[in-house]
C-alpha positions as CSV (number, residue, x, y, z in Angstrom):
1,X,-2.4,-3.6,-1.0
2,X,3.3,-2.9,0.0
3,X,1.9,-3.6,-0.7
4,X,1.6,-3.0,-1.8
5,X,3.2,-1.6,1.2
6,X,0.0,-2.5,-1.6
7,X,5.2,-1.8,1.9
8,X,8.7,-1.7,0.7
9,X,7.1,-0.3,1.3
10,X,4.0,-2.1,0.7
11,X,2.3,-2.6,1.9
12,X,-0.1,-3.7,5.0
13,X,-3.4,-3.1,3.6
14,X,-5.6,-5.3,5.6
15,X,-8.9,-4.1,7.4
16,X,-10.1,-2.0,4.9
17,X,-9.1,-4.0,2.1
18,X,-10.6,-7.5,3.5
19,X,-13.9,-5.5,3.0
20,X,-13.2,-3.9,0.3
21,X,-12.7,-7.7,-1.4
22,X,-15.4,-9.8,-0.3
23,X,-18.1,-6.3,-0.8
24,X,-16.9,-5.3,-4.4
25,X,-15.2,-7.7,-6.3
26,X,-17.7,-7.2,-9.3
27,X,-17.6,-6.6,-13.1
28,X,-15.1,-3.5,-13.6
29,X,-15.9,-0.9,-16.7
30,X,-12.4,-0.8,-18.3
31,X,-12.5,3.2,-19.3
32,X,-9.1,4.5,-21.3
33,X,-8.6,7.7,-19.6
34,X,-9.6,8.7,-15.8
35,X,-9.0,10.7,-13.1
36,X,-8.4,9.3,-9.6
37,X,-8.2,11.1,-6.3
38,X,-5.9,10.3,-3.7
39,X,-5.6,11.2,-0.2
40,X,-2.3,12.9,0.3
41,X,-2.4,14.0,3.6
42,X,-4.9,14.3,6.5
43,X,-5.6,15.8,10.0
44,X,-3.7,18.7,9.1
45,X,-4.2,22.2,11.1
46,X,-2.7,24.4,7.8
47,X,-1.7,24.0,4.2
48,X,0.4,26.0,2.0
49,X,0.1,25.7,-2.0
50,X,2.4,27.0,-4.0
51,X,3.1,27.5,-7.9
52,X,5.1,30.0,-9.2
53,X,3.2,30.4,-12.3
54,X,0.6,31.1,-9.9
55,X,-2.7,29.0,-8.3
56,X,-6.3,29.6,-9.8
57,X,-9.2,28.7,-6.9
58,X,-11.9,27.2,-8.3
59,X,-14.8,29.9,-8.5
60,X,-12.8,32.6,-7.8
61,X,-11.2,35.2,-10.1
62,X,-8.7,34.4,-12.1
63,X,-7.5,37.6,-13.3
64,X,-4.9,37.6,-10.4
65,X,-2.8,34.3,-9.5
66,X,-1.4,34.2,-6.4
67,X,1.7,32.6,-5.9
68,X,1.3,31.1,-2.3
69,X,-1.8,30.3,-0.5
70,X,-2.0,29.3,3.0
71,X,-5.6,27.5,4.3
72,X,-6.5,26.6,8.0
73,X,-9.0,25.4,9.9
74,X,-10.9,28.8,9.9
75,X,-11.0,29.6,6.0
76,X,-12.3,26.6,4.8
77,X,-15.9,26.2,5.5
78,X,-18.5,23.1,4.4
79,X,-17.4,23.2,0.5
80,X,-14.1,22.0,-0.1
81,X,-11.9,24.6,-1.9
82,X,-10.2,23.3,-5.3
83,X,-6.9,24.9,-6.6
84,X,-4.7,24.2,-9.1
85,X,-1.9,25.5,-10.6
86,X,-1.4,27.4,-14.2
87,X,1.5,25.4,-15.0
88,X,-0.3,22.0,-14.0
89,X,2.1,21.7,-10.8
90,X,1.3,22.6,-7.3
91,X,3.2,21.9,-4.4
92,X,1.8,21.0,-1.2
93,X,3.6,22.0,2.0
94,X,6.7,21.8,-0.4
95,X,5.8,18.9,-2.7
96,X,4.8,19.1,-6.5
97,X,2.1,17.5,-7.5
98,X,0.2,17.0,-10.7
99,X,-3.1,17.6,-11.0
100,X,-5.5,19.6,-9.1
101,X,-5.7,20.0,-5.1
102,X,-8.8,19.8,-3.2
103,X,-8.9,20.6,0.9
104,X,-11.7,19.4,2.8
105,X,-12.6,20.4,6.4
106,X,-13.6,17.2,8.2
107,X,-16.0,17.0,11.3
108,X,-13.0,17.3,13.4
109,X,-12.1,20.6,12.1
110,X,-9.2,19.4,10.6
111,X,-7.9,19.3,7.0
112,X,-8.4,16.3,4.4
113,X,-6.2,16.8,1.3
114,X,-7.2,15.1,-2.1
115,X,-5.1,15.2,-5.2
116,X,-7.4,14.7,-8.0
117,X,-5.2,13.8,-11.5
118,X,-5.0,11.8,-14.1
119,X,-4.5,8.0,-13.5
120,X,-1.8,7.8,-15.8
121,X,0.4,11.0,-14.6
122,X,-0.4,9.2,-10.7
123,X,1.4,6.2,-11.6
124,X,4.8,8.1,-12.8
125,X,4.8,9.1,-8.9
126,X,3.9,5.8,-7.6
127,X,5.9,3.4,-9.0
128,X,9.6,5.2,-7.4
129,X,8.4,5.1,-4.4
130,X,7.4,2.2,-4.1
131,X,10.6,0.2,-5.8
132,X,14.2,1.4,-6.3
133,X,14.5,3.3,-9.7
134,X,17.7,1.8,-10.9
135,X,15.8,-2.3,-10.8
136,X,15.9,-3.9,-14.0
137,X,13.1,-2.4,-16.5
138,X,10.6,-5.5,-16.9
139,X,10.9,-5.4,-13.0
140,X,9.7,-2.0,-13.3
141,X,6.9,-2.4,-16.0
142,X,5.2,-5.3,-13.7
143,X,5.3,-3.0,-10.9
144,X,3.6,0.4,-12.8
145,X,0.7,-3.0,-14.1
146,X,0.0,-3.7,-10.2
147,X,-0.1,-0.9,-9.0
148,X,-2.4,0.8,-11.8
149,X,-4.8,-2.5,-11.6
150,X,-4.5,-1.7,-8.0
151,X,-5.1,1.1,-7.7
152,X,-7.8,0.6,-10.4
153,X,-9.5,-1.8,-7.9
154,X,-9.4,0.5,-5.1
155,X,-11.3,3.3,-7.5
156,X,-14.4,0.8,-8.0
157,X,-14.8,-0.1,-4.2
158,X,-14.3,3.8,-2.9
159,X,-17.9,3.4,-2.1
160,X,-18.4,7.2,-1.5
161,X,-15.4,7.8,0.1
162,X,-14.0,11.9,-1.2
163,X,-11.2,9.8,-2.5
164,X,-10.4,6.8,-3.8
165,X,-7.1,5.8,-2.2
166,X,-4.1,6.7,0.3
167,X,-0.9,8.1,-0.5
168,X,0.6,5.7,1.8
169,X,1.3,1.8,2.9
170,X,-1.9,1.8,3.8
171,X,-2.5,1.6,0.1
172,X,0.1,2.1,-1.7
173,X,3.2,5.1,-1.9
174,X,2.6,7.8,-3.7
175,X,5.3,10.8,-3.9
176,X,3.8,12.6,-6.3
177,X,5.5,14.9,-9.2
178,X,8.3,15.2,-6.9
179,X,9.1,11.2,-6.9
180,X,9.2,10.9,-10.3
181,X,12.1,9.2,-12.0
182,X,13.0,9.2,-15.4
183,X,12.8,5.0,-15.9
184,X,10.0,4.6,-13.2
185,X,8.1,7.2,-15.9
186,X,8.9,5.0,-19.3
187,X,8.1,1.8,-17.2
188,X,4.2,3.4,-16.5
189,X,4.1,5.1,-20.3
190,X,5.5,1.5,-21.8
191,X,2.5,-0.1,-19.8
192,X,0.4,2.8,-20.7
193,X,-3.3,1.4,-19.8
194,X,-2.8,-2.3,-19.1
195,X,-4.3,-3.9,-16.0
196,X,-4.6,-7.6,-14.6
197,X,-7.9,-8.8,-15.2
198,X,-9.6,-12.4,-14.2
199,X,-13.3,-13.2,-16.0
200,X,-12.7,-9.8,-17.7
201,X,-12.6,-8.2,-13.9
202,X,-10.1,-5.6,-12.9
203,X,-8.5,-7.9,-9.6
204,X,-7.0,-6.1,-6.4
205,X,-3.6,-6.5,-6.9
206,X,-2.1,-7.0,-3.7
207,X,1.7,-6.7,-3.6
208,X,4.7,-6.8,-1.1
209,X,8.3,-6.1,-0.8
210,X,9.7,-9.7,0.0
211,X,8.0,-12.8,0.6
212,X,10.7,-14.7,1.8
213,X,10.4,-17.9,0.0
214,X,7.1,-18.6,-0.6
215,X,4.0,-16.1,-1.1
216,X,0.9,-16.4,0.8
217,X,-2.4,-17.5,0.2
218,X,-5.5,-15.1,0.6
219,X,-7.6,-17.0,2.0
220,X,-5.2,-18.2,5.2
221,X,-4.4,-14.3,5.8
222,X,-7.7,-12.0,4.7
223,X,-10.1,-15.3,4.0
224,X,-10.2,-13.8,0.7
225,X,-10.6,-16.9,-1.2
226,X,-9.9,-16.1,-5.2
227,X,-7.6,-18.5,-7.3
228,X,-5.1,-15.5,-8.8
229,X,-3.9,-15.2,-4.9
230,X,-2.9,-18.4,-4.2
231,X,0.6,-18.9,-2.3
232,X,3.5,-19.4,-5.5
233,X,6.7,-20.6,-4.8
234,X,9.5,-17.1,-5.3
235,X,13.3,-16.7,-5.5
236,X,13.5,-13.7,-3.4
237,X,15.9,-15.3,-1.2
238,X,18.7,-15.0,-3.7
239,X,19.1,-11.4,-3.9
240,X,18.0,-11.0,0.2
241,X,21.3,-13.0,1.3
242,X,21.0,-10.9,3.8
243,X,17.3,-10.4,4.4
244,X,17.1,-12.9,8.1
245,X,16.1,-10.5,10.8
246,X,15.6,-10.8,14.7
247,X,13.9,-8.4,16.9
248,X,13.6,-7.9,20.5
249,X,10.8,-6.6,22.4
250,X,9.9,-6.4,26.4
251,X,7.1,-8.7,26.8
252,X,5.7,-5.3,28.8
253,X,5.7,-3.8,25.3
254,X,3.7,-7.1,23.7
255,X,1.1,-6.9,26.4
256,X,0.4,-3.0,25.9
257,X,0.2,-3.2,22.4
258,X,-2.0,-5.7,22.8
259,X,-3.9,-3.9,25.2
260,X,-4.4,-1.5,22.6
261,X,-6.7,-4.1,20.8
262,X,-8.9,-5.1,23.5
263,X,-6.9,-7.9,25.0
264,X,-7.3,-7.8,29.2
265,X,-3.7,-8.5,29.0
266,X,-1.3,-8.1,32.4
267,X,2.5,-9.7,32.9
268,X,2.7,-12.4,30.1
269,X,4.1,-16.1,31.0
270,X,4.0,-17.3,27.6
271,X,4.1,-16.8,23.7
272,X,3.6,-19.8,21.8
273,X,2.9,-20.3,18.0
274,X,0.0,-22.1,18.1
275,X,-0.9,-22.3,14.2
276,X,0.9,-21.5,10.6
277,X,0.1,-21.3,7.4
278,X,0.8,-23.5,4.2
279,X,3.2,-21.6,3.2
280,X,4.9,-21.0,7.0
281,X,4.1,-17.8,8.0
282,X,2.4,-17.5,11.9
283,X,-1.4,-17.5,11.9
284,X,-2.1,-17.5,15.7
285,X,-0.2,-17.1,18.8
286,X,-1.0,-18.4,22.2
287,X,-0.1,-15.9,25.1
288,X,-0.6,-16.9,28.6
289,X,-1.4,-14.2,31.0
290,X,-2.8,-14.6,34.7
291,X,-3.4,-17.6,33.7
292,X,-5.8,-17.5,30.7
293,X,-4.7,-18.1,27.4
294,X,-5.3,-15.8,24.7
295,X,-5.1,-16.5,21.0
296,X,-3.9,-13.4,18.8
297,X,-3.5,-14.2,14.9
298,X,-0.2,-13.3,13.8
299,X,-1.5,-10.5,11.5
300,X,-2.8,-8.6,14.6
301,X,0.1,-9.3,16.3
302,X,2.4,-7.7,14.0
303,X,0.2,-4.9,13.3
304,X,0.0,-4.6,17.3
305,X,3.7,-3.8,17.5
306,X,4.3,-1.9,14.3
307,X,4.7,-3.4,10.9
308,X,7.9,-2.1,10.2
309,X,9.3,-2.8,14.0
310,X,8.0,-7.0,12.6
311,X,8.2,-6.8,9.0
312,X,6.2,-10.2,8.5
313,X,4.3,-12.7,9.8
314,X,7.2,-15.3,8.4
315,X,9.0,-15.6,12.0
316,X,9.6,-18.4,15.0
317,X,9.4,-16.7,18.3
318,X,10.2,-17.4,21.9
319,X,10.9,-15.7,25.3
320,X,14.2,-15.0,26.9
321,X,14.2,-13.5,30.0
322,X,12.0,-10.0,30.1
323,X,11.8,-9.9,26.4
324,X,9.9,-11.7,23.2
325,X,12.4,-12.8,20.7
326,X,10.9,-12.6,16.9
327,X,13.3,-14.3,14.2
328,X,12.3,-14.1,10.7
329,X,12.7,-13.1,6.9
330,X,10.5,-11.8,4.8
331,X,9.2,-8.6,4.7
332,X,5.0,-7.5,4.4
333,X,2.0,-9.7,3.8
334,X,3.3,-11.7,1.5
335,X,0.1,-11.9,-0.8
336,X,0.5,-11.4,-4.2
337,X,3.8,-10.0,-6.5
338,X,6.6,-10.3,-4.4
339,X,8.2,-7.2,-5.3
340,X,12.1,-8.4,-4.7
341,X,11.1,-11.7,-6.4
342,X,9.9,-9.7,-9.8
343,X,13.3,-8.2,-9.9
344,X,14.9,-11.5,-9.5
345,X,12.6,-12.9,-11.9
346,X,13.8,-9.8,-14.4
347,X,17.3,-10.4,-13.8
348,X,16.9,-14.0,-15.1
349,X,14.9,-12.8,-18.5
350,X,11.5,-12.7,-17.8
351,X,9.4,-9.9,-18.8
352,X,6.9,-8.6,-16.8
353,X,4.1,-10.5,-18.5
354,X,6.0,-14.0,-17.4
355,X,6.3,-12.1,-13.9
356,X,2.8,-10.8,-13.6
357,X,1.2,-14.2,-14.8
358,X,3.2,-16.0,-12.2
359,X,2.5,-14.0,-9.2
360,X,-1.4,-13.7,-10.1
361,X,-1.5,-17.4,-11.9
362,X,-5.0,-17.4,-14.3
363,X,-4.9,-13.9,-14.8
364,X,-5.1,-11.7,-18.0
365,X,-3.6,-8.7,-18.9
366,X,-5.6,-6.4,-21.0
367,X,-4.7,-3.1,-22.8
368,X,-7.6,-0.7,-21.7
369,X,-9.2,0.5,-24.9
């Protein structure tokens, strides 16, 4: 998934994802109108919902409508409670949403929150937030396909999950109501019902906010080995002149993180990047510590110390004094639509079929009936 961030947000969308992938990539029923749930927040001690044309609980009375409603760990008991509002929007700890609102107490005693809505009306709040508003419209059109095909995927492989996807780079952004924008809206209703498929399959549109170059390959990343997400050559570069970036972190830092993930990790004596990819992006890492050597793919790695604090796998690296020195470009996974690439693509004419069929090469894009 951002990927989409699913990160420009896209996306990293790994763990999950990977077994999502190699569990459920199977023959998708290609229904015209559907509802999908997605996980807007969670772990929550309260909620308020408001509507000022008033909230109507499910199986309570609806000759009153209260305005505000405010749920904590105490009033919800093993049913989840469903509200929605009369006018079809509900905010949610002060943002709209479209659709219907379900709460869920979880074994911890804390709050799940699922918005339940149409597909369609989901997508007018996905596609803003996850790509400026103001990029060029085929841009935006190949953006509102991927994320509905991926979000399509993610529906099939919820495998009885209460919802089918996150609100967040773990899947992909999602502001609801309240991140609508007026050409983000006619770029999903222009689209209205088209998906990437390959063998007639809805495919897990992975996406990404720059790939730096060259996109990756699934199968050197996830070992998700499908021909639609092979690494394609992308122009990215020329609208990121600026897009190089270097960080700096105490190797103390690296070696907790690190601990984090199981590695007996103490002072480290050495980084080396032991293995890359095709397409040049860090696979493993050697780190010597108390002398052993322990190899870390680059994925972890990053993950390890934040996604956004290394925003890709595409870097050279080496130690100066106390602290690791990460130099790169790029930013997320780097499988699939290169997100700054489509709008560079769109700037030089091509619509988003040409962008879409070039990101996810041997693909279809079918108009769901």
């Amino acid at each position: 998934m951002r990927k989409a961030s699913i990160e420009t947000t896209s996306p990293l969308r790994i763990p999950v994802i990977v077994l999502i992938v190699i569990a459920v990539f199977c023959p998708q029923s290609l229904a015209a109108s559907e509802n999908i749930r997605v996980a807007i927040a969670d772990d929550l001690r309260e909620v308020t919902l408001t509507s000022s044309a008033g909230l109507v609980v499910k199986g309570a009375s609806t000759s009153t409508h209260e305005k505000t409603l405010v749920y904590d760990r105490g009033s919800i008991g093993s049913r989840p409670v469903r509200v929605r509002s009369v006018n079809g929007t509900i905010r949610v700890n002060g943002t709209s949403y479209r659709g219907a609102v379900e709460l869920r107490k979880k074994k911890n005693g804390l709050l799940l929150v699922i918005n339940d809505l149409d597909l369609e009306e989901y997508l007018k709040g996905v596609v803003a937030s996850e790509v400026p508003s103001g990029w060029h419209v085929e841009a935006l059109k190949a953006q509102a396909v991927a994320a509905r095909t991926y979000a399509l995927y993610q529906k099939r492989a919820a495998n009885g999950r209460p919802y089918h996807i996150l609100a967040s780079v773990s899947s992909q952004m999602y502001g609801g109501s309240s991140g609508e924008r007026p050409s983000t809206v006619r770029a999903v209703q222009d689209t209205r019902g088209m998906v990437i498929t390959y063998q007639r399959k809805v495919i897990p549109a992975f996406y990404h906010s720059s790939c730096g170059g060259q996109t990756e390959d699934a199968a050197e990343l996830w070992g998700i080995d499908e021909p639609f997400l092979k690494s394609v050559d992308c122009e990215c570069q020329e609208l990121l002149k600026n897009s190089l970036w270097e960080k700096r972190i105490s190797r103390a830092m690296v070696a907790n993180a690190l601990k984090q993930l199981g590695y007996g990790l103490h002072e480290i004596s050495g980084m080396d990047i032991e293995a890359i990819t095709p397409a040049g992006r860090v696979k493993d890492v050697a780190i010597r510590s108390a002398g052993r050597i322990s190899l870390v793919s680059g994925d972890s790695l990053r993950g390890a110390l934040g996604t956004t604090v290394i925003p890709s796998a595409f870097f050279e690296l080496e130690l100066l004094g106390d602290e690791a020195v990460f130099s790169g470009r790029g930013s997320g996974h780097g499988v699939g639509m290169c997100q700054w690439g489509a709008q560079e693509m769109a700037g030089r004419g091509y619509d988003f079929r040409a962008i879409l069929l070039h990101y996810y090469p041997g693909t279809d894009l079918v108009r769901r009936d």
